[in-house]
C-alpha positions in Angstrom: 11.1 -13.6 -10.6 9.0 -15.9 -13.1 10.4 -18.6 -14.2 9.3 -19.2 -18.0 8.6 -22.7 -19.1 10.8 -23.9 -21.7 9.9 -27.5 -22.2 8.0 -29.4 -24.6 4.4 -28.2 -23.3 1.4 -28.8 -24.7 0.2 -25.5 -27.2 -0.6 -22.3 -25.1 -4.1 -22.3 -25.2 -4.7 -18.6 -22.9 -2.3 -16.6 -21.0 -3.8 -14.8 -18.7 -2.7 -11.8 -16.0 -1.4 -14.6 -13.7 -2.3 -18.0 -15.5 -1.4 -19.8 -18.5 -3.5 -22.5 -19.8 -2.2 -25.2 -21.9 -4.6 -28.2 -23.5 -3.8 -31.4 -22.2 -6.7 -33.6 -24.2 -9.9 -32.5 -25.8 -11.4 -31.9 -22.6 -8.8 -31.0 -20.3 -6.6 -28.0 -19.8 -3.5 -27.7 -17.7 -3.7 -24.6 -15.4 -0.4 -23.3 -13.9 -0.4 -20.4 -12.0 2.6 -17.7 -12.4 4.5 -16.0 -9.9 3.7 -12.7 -12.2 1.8 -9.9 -10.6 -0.7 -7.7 -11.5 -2.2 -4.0 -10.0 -5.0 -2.2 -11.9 -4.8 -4.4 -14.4 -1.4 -3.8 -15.3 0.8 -6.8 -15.4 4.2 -5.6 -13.1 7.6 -5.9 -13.9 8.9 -8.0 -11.6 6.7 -11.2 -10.1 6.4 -12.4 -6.5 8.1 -15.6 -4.6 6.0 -18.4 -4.2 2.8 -16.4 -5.6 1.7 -18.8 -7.8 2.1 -21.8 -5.3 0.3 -19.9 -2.8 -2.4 -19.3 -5.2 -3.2 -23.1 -6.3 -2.4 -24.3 -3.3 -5.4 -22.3 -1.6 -7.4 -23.0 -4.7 -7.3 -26.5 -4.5 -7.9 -26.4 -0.5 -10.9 -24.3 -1.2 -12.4 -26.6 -3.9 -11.7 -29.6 -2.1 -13.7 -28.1 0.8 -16.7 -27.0 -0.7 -17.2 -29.9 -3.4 -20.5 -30.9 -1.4 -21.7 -27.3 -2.1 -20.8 -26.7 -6.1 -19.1 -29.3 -8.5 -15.6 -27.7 -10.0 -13.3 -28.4 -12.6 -10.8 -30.0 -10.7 -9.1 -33.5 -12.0 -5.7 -33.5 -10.2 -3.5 -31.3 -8.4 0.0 -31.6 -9.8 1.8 -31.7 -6.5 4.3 -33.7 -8.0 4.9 -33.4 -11.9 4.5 -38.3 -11.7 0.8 -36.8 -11.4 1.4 -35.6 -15.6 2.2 -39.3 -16.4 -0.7 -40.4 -17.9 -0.7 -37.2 -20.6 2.0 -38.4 -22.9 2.3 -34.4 -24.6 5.8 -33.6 -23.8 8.7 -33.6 -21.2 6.9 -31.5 -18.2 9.2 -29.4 -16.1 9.7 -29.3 -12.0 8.7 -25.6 -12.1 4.6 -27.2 -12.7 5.0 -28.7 -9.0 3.2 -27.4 -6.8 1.8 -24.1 -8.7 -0.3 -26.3 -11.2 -3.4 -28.2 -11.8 -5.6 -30.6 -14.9 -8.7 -29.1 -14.9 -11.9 -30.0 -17.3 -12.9 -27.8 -20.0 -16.3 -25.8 -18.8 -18.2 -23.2 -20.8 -17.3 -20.2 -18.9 -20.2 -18.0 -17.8 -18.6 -14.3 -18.5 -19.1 -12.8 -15.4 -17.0 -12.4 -12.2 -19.5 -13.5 -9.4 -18.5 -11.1 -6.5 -19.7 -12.0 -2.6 -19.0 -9.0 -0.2 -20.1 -9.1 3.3 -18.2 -5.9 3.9 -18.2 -2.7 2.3 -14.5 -1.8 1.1 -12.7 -1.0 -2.3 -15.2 -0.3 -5.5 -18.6 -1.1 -3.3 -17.4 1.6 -0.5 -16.9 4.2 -3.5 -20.2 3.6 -5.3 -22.1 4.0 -1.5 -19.8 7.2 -1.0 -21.8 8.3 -4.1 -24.9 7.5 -4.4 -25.4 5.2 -0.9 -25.6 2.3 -2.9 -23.3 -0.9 -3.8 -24.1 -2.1 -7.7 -27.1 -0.4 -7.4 -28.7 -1.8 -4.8 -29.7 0.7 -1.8 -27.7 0.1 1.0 -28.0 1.3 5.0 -27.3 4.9 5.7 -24.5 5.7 7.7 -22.4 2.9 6.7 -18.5 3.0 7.7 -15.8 2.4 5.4 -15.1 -1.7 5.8 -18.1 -1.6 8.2 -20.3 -5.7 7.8 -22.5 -5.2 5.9 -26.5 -6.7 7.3 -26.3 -9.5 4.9 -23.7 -10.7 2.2 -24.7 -9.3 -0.9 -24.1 -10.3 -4.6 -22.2 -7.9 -7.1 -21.9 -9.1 -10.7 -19.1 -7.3 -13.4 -18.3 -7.9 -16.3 -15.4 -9.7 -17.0 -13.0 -8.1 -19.3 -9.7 -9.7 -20.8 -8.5 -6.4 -21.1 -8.9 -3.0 -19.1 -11.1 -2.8 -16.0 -14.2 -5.3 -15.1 -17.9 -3.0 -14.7 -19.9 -3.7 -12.0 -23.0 -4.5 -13.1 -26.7 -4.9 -11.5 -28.4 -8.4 -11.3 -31.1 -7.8 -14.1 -28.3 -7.0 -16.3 -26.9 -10.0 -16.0 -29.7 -11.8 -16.1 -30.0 -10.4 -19.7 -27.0 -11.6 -20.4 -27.2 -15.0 -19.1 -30.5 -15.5 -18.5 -32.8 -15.0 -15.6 -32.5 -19.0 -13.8 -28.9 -19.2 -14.2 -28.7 -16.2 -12.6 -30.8 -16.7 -9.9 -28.5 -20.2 -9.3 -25.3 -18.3 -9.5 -25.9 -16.1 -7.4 -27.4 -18.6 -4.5 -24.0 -20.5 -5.2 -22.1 -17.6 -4.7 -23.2 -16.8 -0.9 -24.1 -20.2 -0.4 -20.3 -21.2 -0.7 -19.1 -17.6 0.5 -20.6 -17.8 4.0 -19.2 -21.2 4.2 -15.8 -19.6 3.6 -16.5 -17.3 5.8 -17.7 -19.2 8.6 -14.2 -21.7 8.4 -12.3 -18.3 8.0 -13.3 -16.6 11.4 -12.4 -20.2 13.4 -8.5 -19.2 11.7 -8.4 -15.7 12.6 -9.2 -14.2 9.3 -12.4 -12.0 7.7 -13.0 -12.7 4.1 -14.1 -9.2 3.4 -15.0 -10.0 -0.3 -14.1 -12.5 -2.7 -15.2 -13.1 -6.5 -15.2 -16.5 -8.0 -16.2 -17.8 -11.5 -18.6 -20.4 -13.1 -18.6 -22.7 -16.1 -21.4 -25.2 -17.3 -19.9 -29.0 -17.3 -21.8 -31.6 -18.6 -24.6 -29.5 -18.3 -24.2 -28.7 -14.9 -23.0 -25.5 -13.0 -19.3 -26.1 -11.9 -16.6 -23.7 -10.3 -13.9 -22.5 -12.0 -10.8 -20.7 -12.4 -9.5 -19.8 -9.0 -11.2 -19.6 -5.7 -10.9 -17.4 -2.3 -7.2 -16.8 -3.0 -6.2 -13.8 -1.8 -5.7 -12.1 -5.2 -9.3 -13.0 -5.5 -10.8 -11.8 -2.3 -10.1 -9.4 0.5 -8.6 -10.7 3.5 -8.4 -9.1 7.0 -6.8 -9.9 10.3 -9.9 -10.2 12.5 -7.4 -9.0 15.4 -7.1 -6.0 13.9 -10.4 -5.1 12.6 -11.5 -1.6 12.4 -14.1 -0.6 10.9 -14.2 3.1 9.7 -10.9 3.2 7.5 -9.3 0.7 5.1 -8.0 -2.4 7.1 -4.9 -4.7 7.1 -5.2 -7.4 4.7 -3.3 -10.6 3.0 -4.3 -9.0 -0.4 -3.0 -7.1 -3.0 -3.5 -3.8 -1.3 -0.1 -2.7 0.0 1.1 -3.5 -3.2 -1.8 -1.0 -4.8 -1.0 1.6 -2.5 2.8 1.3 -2.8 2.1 1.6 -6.7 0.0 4.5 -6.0 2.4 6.8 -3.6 4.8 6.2 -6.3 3.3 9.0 -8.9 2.5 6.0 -11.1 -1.0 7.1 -13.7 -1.3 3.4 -13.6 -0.7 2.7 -17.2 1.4 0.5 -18.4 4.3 0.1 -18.0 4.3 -0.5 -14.2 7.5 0.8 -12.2 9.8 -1.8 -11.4 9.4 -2.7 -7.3 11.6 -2.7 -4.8 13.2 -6.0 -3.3 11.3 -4.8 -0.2 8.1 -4.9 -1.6 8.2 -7.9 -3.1 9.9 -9.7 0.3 6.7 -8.3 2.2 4.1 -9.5 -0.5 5.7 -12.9 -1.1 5.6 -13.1 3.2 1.5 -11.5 3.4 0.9 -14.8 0.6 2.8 -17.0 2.7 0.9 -15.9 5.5 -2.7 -16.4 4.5 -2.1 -19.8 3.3 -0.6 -21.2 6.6 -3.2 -19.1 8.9 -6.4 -20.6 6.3 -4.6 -24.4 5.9 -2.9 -24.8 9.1 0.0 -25.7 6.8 3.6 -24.5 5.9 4.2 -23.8 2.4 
């Protein structure tokens, strides 16, 4: 269940699917991440356990390991709410322990950057199709979550509302210009097959993951969240399989619970059972210990 914040916060600048974003100063916001859920880009009833610790907890791991690679937005990590102190905006409340984090303002480049060194969800679909993943040829006789030759950049659109479009590179690059582009994407699989690398010494695959970009100070800066597992795919190297969809610490039993229930995926969302939630709240707990090494 979410808990809602009913303190003296600073004004609710955004309120997101998962995250609501509060101004702190001029140029910092307050990020706290929900326990709410989402599946097709419905917002669900009922939220998950621990979901949004789990979530910037592996956020600020992630950021924290690839600083050296990207700059990001990241001031502090409210692991303890003595860490608000210094922002004299209201009383802060216990729940922002621990699921929260001051972040610098950025101007946010509107696109989802999306790494995938395996074909699986949208990308298997398109090359079902049309044997190609954003538009881009790919191999013939590729398996579903087969690894792809090379890690491969897919750009979408990123929509507040409704369902993101994948989109090709030169589109983006109308949109945002051919050099930041070309430096976004390099970013992306630059810091993607770092993931990756540190992911396989823990057991895990990082299938796929999508991360976002801002300009600070002039200079290119993560964002938002980073290789969480609502944000990327990730499989049990164990149990890898190629040729079928695979076990994973994502959102896709929740999907295909949704699905087998007769839901048309419009809101509102059925309500889910304790069960469901249990094993979700347990798969987030899980990636975070197997990535950090750490208990919750």
């Amino acid at each position: 269940m979410t808990v809602l914040l009913k303190t003296n916060l600073p004004d609710l600048l955004y309120q997101g699917k998962v995250r609501d974003t509060y101004e702190l100063t001029p140029s910092e916001l307050l990020l706290v991440a929900t326990d709410r859920a989402s599946a097709f880009d419905v917002i669900l009833p009922n939220g998950i356990p621990d979901k949004g610790r789990v979530l910037c907890q592996i956020s600020s791991f992630w950021f924290e390991k690839t600083k050296h690679l990207v700059p990001n937005h990241v001031v502090v990590v409210v692991n303890d709410i003595s860490s608000l102190d210094n922002y004299r905006t209201g009383q802060f409340p216990e729940y922002l322990a621990g699921r929260s984090m001051v972040v610098r303002k950025a101007e946010r480049i509107d696109v989802e950057c999306i790494a995938r060194g395996y074909i699986s969800g949208s990308a298997w679909s398109e090359y079902q199709q049309s044997g190609t993943v954003a538009g881009k040829p790919m191999p013939t006789g590729l398996k579903e979550s087969d690894k792809l030759p090379e890690p491969i950049f897919t750009p979408s659109t990123k929509a507040d509302e409704g369902h993101d479009e994948t989109i090709t590179v030169e589109q983006m690059a109308d949109m945002v210009g051919t050099d930041l582009t070309k430096q976004v994407q390099e970013k992306t699989l630059e810091i993607y097959n770092f993931a990756e690398t540190y992911a396989r010494e823990k057991g895990i695959i990082i299938a796929d993951t999508k991360m976002e970009f801002g300009m600070i100070d002039g200079k290119l800066s993560l964002i938002d969240e980073l290789l969480t597992p609502d944000s990327s795919r990730f499989w049990d190297m164990e149990k890898y399989n190629p040729g079928g969809p695979q076990p994973s610490f994502d959102k896709q039993p929740l999907r295909d619970w949704l699905t087998d229930s007769g839901w048309d995926k419009e809101p509102p969302a059925p309500e889910l059972p304790p069960e469901v939630v249990e094993a979700m709240a347990q798969r987030y707990r899980d990636a975070y210990r197997w990535l950090t090494g750490m208990e919750l």
